[in-house]
C-alpha positions, -999 to +999 in steps of 0.1 A: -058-038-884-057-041-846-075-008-837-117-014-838-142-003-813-164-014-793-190-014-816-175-035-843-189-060-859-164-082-837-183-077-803-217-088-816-199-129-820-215-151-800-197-178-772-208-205-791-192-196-825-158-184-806-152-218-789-163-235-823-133-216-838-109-219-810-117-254-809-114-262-842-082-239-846-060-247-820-075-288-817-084-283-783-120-289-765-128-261-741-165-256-732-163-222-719-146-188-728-134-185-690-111-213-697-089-191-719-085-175-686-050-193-679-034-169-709-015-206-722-041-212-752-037-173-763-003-178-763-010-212-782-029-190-807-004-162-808+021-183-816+003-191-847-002-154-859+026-144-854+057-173-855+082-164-830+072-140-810+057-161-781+085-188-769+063-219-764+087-237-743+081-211-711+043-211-718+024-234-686-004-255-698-007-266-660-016-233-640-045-232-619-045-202-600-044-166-607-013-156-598+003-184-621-020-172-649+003-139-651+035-155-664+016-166-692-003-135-700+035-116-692+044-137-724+016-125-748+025-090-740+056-095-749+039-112-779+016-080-784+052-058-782+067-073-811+042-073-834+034-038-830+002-042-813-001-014-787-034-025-773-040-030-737-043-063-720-066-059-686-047-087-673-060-082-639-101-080-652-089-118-678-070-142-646-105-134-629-121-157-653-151-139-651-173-147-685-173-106-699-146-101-691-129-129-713-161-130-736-149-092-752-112-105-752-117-138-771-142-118-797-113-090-801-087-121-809-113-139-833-115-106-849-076-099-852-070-140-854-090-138-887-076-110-901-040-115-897-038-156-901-019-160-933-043-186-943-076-198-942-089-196-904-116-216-904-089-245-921-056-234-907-019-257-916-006-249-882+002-271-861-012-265-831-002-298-806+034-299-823+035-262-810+020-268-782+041-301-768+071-276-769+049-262-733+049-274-700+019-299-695+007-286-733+015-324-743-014-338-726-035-308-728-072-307-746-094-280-730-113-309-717-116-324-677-112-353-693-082-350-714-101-373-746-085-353-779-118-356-795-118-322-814-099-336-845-103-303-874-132-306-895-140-342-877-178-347-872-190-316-891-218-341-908-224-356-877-234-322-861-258-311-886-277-344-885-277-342-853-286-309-848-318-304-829-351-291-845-355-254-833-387-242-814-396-215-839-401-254-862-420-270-836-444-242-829-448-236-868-454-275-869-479-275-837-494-241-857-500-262-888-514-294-867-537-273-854-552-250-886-556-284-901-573-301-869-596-266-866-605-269-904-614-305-900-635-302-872-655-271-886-660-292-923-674-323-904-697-299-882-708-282-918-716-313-928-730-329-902-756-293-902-746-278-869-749-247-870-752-234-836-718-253-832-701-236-858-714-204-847-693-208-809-662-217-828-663-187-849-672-166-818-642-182-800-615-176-831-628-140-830-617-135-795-588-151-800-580-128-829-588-096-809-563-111-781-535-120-809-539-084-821-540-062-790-507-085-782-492-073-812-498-043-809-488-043-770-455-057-783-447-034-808-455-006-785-428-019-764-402-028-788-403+010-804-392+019-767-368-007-764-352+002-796-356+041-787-330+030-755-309+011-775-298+036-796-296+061-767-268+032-746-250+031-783-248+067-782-233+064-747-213+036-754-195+054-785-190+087-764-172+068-738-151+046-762-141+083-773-136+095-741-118+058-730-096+066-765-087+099-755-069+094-724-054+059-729-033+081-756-024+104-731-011+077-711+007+060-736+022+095-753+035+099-714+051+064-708+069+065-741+081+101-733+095+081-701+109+057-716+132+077-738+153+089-705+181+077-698+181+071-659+157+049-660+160+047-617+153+078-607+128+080-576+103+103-596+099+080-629+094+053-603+071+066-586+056+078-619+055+040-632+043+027-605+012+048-608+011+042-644+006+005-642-014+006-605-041-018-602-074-009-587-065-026-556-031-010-551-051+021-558-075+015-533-045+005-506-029+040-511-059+058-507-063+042-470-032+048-465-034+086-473-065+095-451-047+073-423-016+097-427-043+127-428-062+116-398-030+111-379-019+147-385-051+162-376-048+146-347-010+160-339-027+191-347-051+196-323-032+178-291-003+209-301-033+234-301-046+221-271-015+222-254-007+258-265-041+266-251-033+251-218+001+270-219 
């Protein structure tokens, strides 16, 4: 239930339908995926999924920095551990609140959310701000700057569609129409009115304007069959290194549980082991300085001993 790939159906969801459902879910009012940066309102929606996995009263509704972010996302590993789920959280890619980043999270929880809610998710019975006053700050938390709890479930539904602007494909097939009609009007009244040589520039005209329309086409469809010959060439890429991705994060998991089934859990070489196992790309980084410092500082050693058994 938890294991789909990159290209699932899951990672084609747009923002827009995501915050609708989070919104609406968990009656809160963000207006960006980045705000589920803070790991609280996953929690939130944990919680929901999978009663009593998450405890709600050490979840922080009030973080604002990074580093605070991680005690919440700590929490919803834990979460993830108990339920079973062995997929991995890039916690350090999420408390960046860049968009991607939390875009493909969000649209994996939508995906598991909706599967697993025992109930309908798109009409859920939870209550989400009982849960969530049980959280420090999560009383007076919305989502929004301005803390209005205006995101009531299933408020204002009418009032959206009404108000729902007219979309531009409308307006051009509208201006289209106006202007067949106003074209067909103007040629009848010259028929009648018996000028020809009038009606012969307007036909010459909607001729050209034909042959540009076509070779347009035609341009356009040229370039789509590329575009669509590269698609299909990055989704072959994509699924090889979702493969490839798959392949060695099971080697990585196999090894950490063999770990974990030793006793001495202290030991200098399973810590060292674990602390490349959960190594972040900075921390990586770091070390690698730190080794060619080590290695430029004993080719130097080497050559003053050289030297000096050369002077000798």
């Amino acid at each position: 239930m938890a294991s789909f790939g990159m290209m699932n159906q899951a990672y084609f969801v747009g923002k827009n339908t995501l915050i609708d459902w989070i919104n609406n879910f968990l009656e809160i009012n963000i207006d960006k995926v980045e705000c589920c940066a803070n790991g609280a309102i996953y929690c939130n929606l944990w919680d929901a999924l999978h009663p009593g996995s998450i405890p709600m009263s050490r979840v922080d509704f009030t973080v604002k920095h990074e580093y605070e972010y991680t005690k919440n996302w700590k929490l919803l590993q834990n979460g993830f551990q108990k339920a079973g789920i062995e997929k991995v959280i890039p916690v350090q890619r999420l408390i960046k609140a860049r968009y991607q980043d939390n875009l493909e999270f969000l649209q994996w929880m939508y995906k598991y959310g909706r599967d697993t809610y025992n109930g309908d998710p798109d009409d859920p019975t939870y209550d989400a701000i009982g849960r969530r006053q049980k959280s420090k700050g999560g009383k007076d938390y919305t989502g929004s700057k301005n803390n209005n709890r205006n995101n009531k479930r299933n408020n204002g539904k009418e009032n959206n569609r009404s108000n729902r602007p007219i979309s531009a494909s409308s307006r051009n097939q509208y201006r289209s129409s106006q202007s067949q009609q106003s074209q067909r009007g103007s040629i009848s009244s010259m028929g009648l009115n018996n000028n020809n040589k009038s009606n012969q520039r307007e036909l010459e005209a909607l001729k050209n304007e034909n042959q540009q329309l076509t070779e347009s086409r035609n341009a356009l469809q040229l370039k789509m069959g590329s575009l669509q010959q590269e698609h299909d060439e990055l989704s072959n890429v994509a699924k090889d290194i979702e493969v490839e991705r798959d392949f060695y994060f099971n080697k990585v998991v196999a090894i950490e549980q063999i770990l974990k089934k030793e006793e001495n859990q202290d030991t200098p070489l399973l810590k060292a082991i674990y602390e490349l196992l959960y190594q972040t790309d900075e921390e990586q980084q770091n070390n690698n300085n730190n080794n060619n410092n080590i290695d430029q500082q004993m080719n130097n050693m080497n050559m003053n001993m050289n030297m000096n058994m050369n002077d000798i």
